[in-house]
N, C-alpha and C positions, 0 to 999 in steps of 0.2 A: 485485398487479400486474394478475391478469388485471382485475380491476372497471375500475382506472381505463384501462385500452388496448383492449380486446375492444366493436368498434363496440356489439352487441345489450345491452350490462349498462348499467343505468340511470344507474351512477356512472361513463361512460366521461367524459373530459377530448378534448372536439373538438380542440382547438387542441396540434397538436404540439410548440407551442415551450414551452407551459406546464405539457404532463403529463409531462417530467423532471423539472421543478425542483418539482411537488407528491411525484413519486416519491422525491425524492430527500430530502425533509425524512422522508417519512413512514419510508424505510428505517430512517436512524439511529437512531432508538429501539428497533423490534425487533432491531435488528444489538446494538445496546449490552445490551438482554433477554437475548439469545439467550448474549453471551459470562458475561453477570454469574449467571444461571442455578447451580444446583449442577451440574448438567451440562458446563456450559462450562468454568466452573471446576475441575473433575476432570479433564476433555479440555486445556484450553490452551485451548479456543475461536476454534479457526483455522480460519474457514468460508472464507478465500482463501487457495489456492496459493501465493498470491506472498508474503504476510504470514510463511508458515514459513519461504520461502527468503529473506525478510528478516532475519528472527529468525537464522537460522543463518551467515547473514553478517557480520549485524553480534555474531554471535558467543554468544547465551544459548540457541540450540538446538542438542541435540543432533542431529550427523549423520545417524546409525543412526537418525533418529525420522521423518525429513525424508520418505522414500518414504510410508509409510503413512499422512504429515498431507497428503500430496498425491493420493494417490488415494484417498482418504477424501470428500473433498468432488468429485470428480470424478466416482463413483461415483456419489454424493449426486444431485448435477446430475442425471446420465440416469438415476435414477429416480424423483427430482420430476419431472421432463417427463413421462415413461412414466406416473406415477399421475395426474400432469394430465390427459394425453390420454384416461384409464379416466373420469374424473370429470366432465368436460367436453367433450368429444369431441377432434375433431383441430383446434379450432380454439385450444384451450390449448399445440399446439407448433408453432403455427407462427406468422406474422410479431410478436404480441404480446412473447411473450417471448423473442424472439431478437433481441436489437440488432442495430441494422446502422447506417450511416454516414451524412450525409446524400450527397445526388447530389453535390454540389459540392466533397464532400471525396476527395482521391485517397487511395491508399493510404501514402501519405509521411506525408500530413497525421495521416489517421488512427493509423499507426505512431508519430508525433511525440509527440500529444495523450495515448496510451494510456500510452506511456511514460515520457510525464513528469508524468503523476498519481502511477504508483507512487513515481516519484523521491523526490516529494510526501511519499509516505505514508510512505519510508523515512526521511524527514526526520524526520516527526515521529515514528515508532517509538523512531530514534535519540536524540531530544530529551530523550523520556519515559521510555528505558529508562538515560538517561544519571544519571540521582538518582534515589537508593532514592524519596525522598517524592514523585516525580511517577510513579512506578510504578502506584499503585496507580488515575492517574486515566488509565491508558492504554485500556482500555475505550472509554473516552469519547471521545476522541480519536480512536481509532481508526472509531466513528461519526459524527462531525460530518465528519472527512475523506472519507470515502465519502460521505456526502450532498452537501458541496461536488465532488463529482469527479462525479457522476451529477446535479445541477441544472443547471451550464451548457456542463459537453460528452457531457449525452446527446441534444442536439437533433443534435451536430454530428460526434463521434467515434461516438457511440453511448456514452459513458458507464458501459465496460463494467468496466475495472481490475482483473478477477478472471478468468482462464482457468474455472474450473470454474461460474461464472453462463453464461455463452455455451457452453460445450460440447455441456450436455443438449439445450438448446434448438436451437440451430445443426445439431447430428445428428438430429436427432429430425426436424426441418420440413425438412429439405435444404437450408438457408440455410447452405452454407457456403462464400459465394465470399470472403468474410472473416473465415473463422475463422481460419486459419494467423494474424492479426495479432493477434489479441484471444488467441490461446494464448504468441505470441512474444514480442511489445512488451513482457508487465509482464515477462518474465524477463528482458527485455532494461534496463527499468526496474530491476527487483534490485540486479543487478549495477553497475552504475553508480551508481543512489544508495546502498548501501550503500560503495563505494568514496570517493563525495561525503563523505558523512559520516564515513566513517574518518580521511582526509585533511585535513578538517577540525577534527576532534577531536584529531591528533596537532599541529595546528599552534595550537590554542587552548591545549593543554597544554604543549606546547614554548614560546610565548609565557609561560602565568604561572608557570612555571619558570625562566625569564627573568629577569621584574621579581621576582619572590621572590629570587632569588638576589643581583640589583641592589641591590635595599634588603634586603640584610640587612646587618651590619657584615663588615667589611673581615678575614677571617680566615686569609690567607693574607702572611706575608711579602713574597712577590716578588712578588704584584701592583703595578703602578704606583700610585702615592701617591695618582692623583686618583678609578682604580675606582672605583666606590660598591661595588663587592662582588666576585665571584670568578666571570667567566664562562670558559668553556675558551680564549677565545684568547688568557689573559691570566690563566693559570694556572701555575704555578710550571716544571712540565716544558717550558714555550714558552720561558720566560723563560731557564732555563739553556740 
């Protein structure tokens, strides 16, 4: 990050509308490394806050696990910024790696955008956690979705979707007239896509419970002659 943002380094990207959408390819590959790793794989490889309290929402993590996956990478944040600063001086915590909005975005906009990338990602958590055989490509997914969320709104939200990325850096440089949104928005994102997708899933399920029931053959007595099959309003205890 610092090469391509930090004016003095030879690989910076001038044009601000195009060094997200380079940061944002280049992320998902080390993000998807970082989880496929033996390490990651021994851990869960939950480098974002909001990823565990999606997990725990939508119900495959444990509770009791949820605090220490969260201040884990929190932790993390403000001591990569703190070795950045040792390594680089003070110009690795401050405006480089601290997203911030653009001018023209208010705090709505930004809260909207931030929020509904997690939606996004709860989405697909949910998709992929939904069959054993797309399990094992949720790694992956899980980085091309962050690279799509950090390409086209980090010129504009700031493309941040992770409380503990913005924390270190935001504390560290004093940029925090918009942290409170970039720690709130994705929990605020959790909760509601994981609700999305719940709600969804019961009514996709309730649906081919439905038509299974519909076409199967006619196994009840006191349904009407024409049923194709046995649904509750039209189940023997209605009937008497």
């Amino acid at each position: 990050m610092r090469g391509l943002l930090v004016p003095d380094s030879p690989l910076v990207i001038a044009n601000p509308d195009l060094a997200p959408a380079v940061l944002g390819a280049l992320m998902g590959g080390p993000l998807d490394l970082l989880v496929l790793l033996p390490s990651g794989r021994h851990s869960g490889g939950h480098l974002n806050p909001a990823d565990t309290v999606d997990l725990w929402r939508l119900k495959v993590f444990p509770g009791q696990a949820v605090i220490p996956y969260i201040t884990a990478p929190a932790a993390g944040s403000l001591a990569g910024t703190a070795l950045g600063g040792l390594a680089w001086g003070t110009t690795a915590r401050h405006a480089p790696a601290s997203v911030r909005p653009a001018p023209t975005w208010n705090a709505t906009a930004v809260s909207t955008a931030e929020a509904g990338s997690v939606v996004a990602v709860t989405t697909v958590l949910g998709a992929f956690l939904n069959r054993p055989y797309t399990r094992l490509r949720l790694p992956y997914a899980v980085g091309l979705a962050t690279a799509l969320i950090i390409a086209p709104l980090g010129p504009c939200s700031g493309g941040s979707a992770n409380p503990a990325r913005q924390l270190g850096p935001a504390l560290l440089s004093g940029n925090t007239t918009h942290l409170w949104i970039y720690l709130l928005a994705p929990v605020i994102g959790v909760f509601a896509g994981a609700d999305i997708w719940r709600t969804a899933a019961a009514l996709t399920r309730r649906g081919r419970t439905r038509h299974a029931l519909r076409s199967a053959p006619d196994t009840h007595p006191n349904c009407p002659a024409l049923a194709p099959g046995c649904d509750a309003w039209c189940c023997g205890e209605r009937a008497m």
